[in-house]
C-alpha positions as CSV (number, residue, x, y, z in Angstrom):
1,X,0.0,0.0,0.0
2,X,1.3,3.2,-1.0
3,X,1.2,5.8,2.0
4,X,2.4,9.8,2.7
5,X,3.8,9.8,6.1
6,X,5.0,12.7,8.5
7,X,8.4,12.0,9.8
8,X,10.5,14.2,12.1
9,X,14.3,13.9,11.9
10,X,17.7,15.4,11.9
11,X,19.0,15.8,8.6
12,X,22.8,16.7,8.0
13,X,23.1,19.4,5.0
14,X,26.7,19.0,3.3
15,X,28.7,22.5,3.3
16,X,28.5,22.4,-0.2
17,X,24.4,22.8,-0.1
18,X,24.4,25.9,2.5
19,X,24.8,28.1,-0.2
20,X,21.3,27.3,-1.9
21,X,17.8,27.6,-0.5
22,X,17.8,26.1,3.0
23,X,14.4,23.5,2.5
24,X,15.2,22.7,-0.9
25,X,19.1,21.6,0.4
26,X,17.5,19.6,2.8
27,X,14.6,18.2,0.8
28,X,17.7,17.2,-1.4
29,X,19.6,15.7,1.6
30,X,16.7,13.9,2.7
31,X,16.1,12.1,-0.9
32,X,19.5,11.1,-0.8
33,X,20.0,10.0,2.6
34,X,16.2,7.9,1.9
35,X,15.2,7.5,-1.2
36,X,15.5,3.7,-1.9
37,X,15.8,3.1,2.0
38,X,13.8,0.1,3.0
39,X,12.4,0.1,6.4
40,X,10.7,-2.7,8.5
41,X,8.4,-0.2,9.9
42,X,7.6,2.2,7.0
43,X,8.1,0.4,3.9
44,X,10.0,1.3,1.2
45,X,11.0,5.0,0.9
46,X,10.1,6.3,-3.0
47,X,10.2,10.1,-2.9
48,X,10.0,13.2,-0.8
49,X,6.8,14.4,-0.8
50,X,7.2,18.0,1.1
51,X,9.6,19.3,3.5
52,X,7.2,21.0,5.9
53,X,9.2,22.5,8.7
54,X,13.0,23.1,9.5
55,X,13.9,24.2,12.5
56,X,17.7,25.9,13.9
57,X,21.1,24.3,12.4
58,X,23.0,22.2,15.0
59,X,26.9,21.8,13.9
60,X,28.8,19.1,15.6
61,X,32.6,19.2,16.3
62,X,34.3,17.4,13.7
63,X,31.3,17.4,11.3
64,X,31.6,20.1,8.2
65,X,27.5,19.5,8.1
66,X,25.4,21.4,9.3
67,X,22.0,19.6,11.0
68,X,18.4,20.4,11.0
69,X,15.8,19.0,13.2
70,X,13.3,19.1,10.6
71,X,9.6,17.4,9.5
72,X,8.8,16.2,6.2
73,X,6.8,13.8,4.1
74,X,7.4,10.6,2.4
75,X,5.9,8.5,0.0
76,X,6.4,4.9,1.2
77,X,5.4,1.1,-0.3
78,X,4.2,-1.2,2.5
79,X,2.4,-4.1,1.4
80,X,-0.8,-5.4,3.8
81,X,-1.9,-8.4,4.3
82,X,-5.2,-9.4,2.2
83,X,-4.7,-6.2,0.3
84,X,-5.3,-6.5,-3.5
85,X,-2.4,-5.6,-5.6
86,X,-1.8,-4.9,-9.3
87,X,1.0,-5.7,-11.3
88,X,3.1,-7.4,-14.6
89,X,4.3,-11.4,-14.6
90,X,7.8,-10.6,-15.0
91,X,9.2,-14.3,-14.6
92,X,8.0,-17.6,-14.7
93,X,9.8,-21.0,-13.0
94,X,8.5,-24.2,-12.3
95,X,7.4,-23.6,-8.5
96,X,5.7,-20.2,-9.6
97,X,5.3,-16.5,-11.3
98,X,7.1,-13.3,-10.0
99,X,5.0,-10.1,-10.1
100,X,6.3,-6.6,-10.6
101,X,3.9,-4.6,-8.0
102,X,5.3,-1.2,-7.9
103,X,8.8,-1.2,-6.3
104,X,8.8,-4.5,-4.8
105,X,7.9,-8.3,-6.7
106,X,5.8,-10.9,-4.9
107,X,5.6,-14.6,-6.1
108,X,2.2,-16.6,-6.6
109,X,3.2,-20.0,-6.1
110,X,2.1,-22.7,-8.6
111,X,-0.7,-23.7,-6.0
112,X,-2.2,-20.5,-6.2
113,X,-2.1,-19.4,-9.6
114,X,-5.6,-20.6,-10.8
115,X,-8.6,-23.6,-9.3
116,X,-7.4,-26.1,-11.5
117,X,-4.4,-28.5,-12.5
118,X,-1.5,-26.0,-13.4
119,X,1.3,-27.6,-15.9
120,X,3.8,-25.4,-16.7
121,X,5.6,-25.7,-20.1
122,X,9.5,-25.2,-19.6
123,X,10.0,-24.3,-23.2
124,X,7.5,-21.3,-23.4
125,X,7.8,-20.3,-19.5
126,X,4.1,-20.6,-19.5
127,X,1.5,-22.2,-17.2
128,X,-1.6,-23.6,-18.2
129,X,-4.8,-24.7,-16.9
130,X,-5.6,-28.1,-17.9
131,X,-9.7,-28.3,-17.9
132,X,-9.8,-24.6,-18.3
133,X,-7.0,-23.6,-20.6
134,X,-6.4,-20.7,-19.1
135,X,-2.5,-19.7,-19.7
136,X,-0.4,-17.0,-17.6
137,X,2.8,-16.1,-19.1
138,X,5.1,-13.2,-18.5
139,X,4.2,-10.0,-19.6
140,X,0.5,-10.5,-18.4
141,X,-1.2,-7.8,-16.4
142,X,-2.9,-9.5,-13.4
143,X,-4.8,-8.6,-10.3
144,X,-3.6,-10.8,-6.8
145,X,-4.5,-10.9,-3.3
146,X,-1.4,-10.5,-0.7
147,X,-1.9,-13.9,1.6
148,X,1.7,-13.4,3.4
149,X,3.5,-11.0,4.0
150,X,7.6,-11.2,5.6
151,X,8.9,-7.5,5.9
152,X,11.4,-7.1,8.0
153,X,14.8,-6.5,8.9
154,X,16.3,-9.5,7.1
155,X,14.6,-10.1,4.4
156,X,10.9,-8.8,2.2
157,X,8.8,-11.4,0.9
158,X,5.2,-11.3,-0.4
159,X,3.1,-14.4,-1.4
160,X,0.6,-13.7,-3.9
161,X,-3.1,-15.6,-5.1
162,X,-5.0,-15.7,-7.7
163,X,-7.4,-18.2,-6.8
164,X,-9.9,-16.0,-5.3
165,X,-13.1,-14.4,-7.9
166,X,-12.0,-11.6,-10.4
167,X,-8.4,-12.6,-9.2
168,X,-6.0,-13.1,-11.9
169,X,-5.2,-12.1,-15.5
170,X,-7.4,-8.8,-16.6
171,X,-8.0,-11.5,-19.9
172,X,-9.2,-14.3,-17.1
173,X,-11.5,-11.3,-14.7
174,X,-12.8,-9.9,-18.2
175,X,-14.1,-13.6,-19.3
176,X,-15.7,-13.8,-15.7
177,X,-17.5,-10.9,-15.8
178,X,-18.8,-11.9,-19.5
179,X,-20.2,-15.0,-18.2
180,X,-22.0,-13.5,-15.6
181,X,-23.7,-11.2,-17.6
182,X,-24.1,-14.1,-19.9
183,X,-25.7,-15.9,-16.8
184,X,-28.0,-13.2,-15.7
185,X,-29.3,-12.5,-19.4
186,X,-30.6,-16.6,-19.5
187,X,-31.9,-16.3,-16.1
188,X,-34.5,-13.2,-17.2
189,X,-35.3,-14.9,-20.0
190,X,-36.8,-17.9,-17.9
């Protein structure tokens, strides 16, 4: 989940950035001193949204810096639990597909691609349905539920389904919605 947070901080300013507008040298600071930074508690650190207060310069012996006690906001990527995610099938192995979600990638095991027997063709990188013929293969836009999520110190992992309704490829959701339309339409007629 993408989220704008409020965090309060001191943030070292270089000498060579005193020169220059005061919140834009430290908005600059902050994004690279955080931008890319991946935190157990926040997430993932993507931009600096606003730099909203900065307070009086500290200098500490034997630092040329200069530091700020300042507040600021980030854009940050957290993944939830049972939160429904967008994204691109960017690999396919034999135990599953890798998703591209925004700045992170989650894997929907085999198990979880579709409600059906899943063979997946080695040659093509593509898995396949066997009684629906339904295939996933990268480059495919799909929609997933998170089912776990590991984000911590040591290491980020997200586990991904698609065997939940209007779940996964936007070909797949499109065909479901069709057949309930489909469905409705014969039921009026009766």
């Amino acid at each position: 989940m993408y989220r704008i947070i409020t965090v309060e901080d001191k943030i070292r300013v270089p000498p060579a950035k005193l020169s220059a507008d005061l919140k834009e040298s430290v908005k600059e600071s902050i994004e690279e001193q955080m931008a890319g930074l991946v935190d157990y508690r926040l997430g993932i650190v993507l931009a600096v949204v606003s730099v909203d207060n900065v307070g009086e310069g500290k200098i500490v012996a034997g630092n040329p810096g200069v530091f700020y006690d300042s507040r600021f906001r980030l854009l940050t990527f957290k993944p939830e639990l049972h939160e429904l995610v967008s994204g691109e099938v960017i690999d396919n192995t034999e135990f599953g597909a890798f998703v591209r979600m925004g700045p992170m990638d989650g894997l929907i095991h085999i198990s979880q691609i579709m409600d059906d027997y899943v063979s997946y063709n080695n040659k093509n990188s593509v898995f396949m349905g066997k009684e629906s013929k339904r295939t996933l293969k990268e480059g495919d836009l799909v929609r997933a539920r998170a089912i776990s999520v590991s984000f911590d110190k040591e290491e980020n992992k997200i586990g991904l389904t698609m065997r939940q309704p209007l779940l996964g490829t936007l070909q797949w959701i499109e065909d479901e919605k069709k057949k309930g339309k489909a469905a409705k339409e014969e039921k009026k007629e009766k």
